[in-house]
Steps between C-alpha positions, in 0.01 A plus 500: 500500500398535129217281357545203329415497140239196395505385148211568317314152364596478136139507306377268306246555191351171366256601224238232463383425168210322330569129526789529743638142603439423865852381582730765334249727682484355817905476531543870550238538735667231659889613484444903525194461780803538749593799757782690249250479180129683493323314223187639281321272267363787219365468182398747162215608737374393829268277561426072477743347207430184375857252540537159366329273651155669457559649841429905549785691669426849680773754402481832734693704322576606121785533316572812655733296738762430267553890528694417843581116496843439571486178312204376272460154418256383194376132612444232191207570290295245234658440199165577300662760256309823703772791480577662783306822619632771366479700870678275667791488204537896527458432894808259504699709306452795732576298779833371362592872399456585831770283593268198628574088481275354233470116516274210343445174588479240233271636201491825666776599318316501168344861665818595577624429125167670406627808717820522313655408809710237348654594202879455467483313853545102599164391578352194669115343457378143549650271296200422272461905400846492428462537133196661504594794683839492252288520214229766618847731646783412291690822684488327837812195543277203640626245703372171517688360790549739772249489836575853481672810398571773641596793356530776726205718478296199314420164636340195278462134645362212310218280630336414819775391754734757294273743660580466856861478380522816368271673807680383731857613307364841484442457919853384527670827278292693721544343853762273485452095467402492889214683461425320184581151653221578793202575259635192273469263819148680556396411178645142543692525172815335366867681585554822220540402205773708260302648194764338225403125632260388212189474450367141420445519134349168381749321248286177479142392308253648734363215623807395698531552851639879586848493691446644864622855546525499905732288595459514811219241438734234275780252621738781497365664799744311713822618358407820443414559871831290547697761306347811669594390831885453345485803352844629668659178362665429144245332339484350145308432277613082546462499873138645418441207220623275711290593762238469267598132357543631186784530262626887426357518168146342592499762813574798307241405253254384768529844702489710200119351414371498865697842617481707166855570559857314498626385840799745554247793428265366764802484745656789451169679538441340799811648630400798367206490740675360731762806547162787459411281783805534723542905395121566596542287811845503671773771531755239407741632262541480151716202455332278764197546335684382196642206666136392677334563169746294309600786242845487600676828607395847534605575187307204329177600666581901417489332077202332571296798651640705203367240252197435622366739676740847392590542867789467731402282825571786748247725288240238519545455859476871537137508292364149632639507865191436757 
């Protein structure tokens, strides 16, 4: 009987720098400290770096492991006007010539830019170094309202939350969204969230009260669980406002500021999901899983895989299948 092959963990390089933020850090070590990643915090030499915060970090390792990371990913960094290091620019740009993933999370992307990473690509920072980074890299296309884009080969997310987005995106290309789901419930965070919903860019004086971006925590919570357990059914947009006691127009505008997104793009992602789900998870066929996933026939579900994801259903089951 021959042996069976094991996947080798996919290794991940976070380079630490001075000032680091705590959360950007903190959600790698979080999402990659799992059983198919091997995670190294590093930095431009070892030894204790100093992160935001005032608190001392101890990195093992220099940046002699982006030499073999599979994937590095540069967390935010203070927006003090330091450049970059210099090593770890000519270290990034190795590691992408090798052929490894290069992602930032939220300012981190002003290193990549720095790097030369960027140029003549669609980019993604926090919404309040939007211009900035536009101005200081006029080669790189910035993008104020993504929660992330991904590029292929690079990776940029905007702020905090936007973070974990992105991470766990990068889990689910790799793994599947099962796999991703189960460290997502782990880390007691909201359902995946698509990187073209919006980011919330305030429109109003300062001083007025933010709009919530989860809505799982607003008045819509109720028919949008409603709706995901009807996925299979033909819902509209009117049964959902209705639900909701609104009128269509007050819904759709209502959705749009606590979502980030319109309510037909929310559903039909959610069928989306839904029908990863059922491919990962059943060996129902093709057009069942288009019927229980309310995307119509097989056909209809084979042009949304194409769309979205530049697959056919049967060749994600094939890469996905547990």
């Amino acid at each position: 009987m021959s042996a069976v092959s094991v996947p080798q963990p996919v290794r991940v390089a976070v380079p630490v720098l001075e000032q680091t933020s705590l959360f950007e850090l903190a959600v790698p070590c979080s999402v990659f400290e799992a059983p198919r990643y091997e995670l190294t915090l590093c930095a431009t030499a070892p030894g204790t770096q100093r992160a935001a915060g005032g608190l001392r970090l101890e990195a093992e390792r220099g940046l002699e492991a982006l030499r073999v990371a599979d994937l590095v990913i540069v967390p935010a960094l203070m927006m003090n006007g330091t450049e970059p290091p210099v090593p770890l620019l000519d270290a990034l740009r190795a590691a992408h010539a090798r052929g490894a993933r290069i992602a930032s999370l939220c300012s981190g992307a002003f290193v990549l830019a720095a790097a030369g990473l960027l140029d003549g690509r669609r980019a993604v920072t926090h919404w309040m170094y939007a211009e900035e980074l536009r101005r200081r890299h006029p080669r790189v296309h910035v993008e104020e309202n993504p929660l992330y884009v991904d590029d292929g080969d690079v990776l940029t997310s905007a702020g905090s939350a936007a973070a974990i987005d992105l991470c766990l995106h990068i889990v689910r290309r790799d793994h599947g969204s099962a796999v991703a789901g189960e460290i997502g419930r782990r880390l007691v965070v909201a359902p995946h969230r698509e990187g073209d919903q919006a980011q919330f860019v305030p429109l109003r004086p300062a001083s007025a009260a933010p709009y919530r971006r989860d809505a799982a925590g607003s008045e819509l919570a109720p028919v949008l669980d409603w709706a995901v357990e009807r996925l299979h059914e033909p819902l509209t947009i009117k049964q959902l406002a209705v639900r909701a006691g609104m009128s269509t127009r007050t819904f759709g505008r209502y959705f749009s500021h606590e979502v980030g997104t319109t309510p037909l793009k929310w559903l039909n992602g959610q069928r989306l999901s839904r029908a990863r789900e059922l491919l990962e998870t059943t060996d129902l066929p093709v057009d069942a899983v288009a019927t229980r996933s309310g995307l119509g026939t097989g056909d209809g579900l084979r042009q949304h895989f194409r769309r979205a994801l530049g697959t056919t259903p049967a060749a994600y089951r094939t890469t996905f299948r547990s």
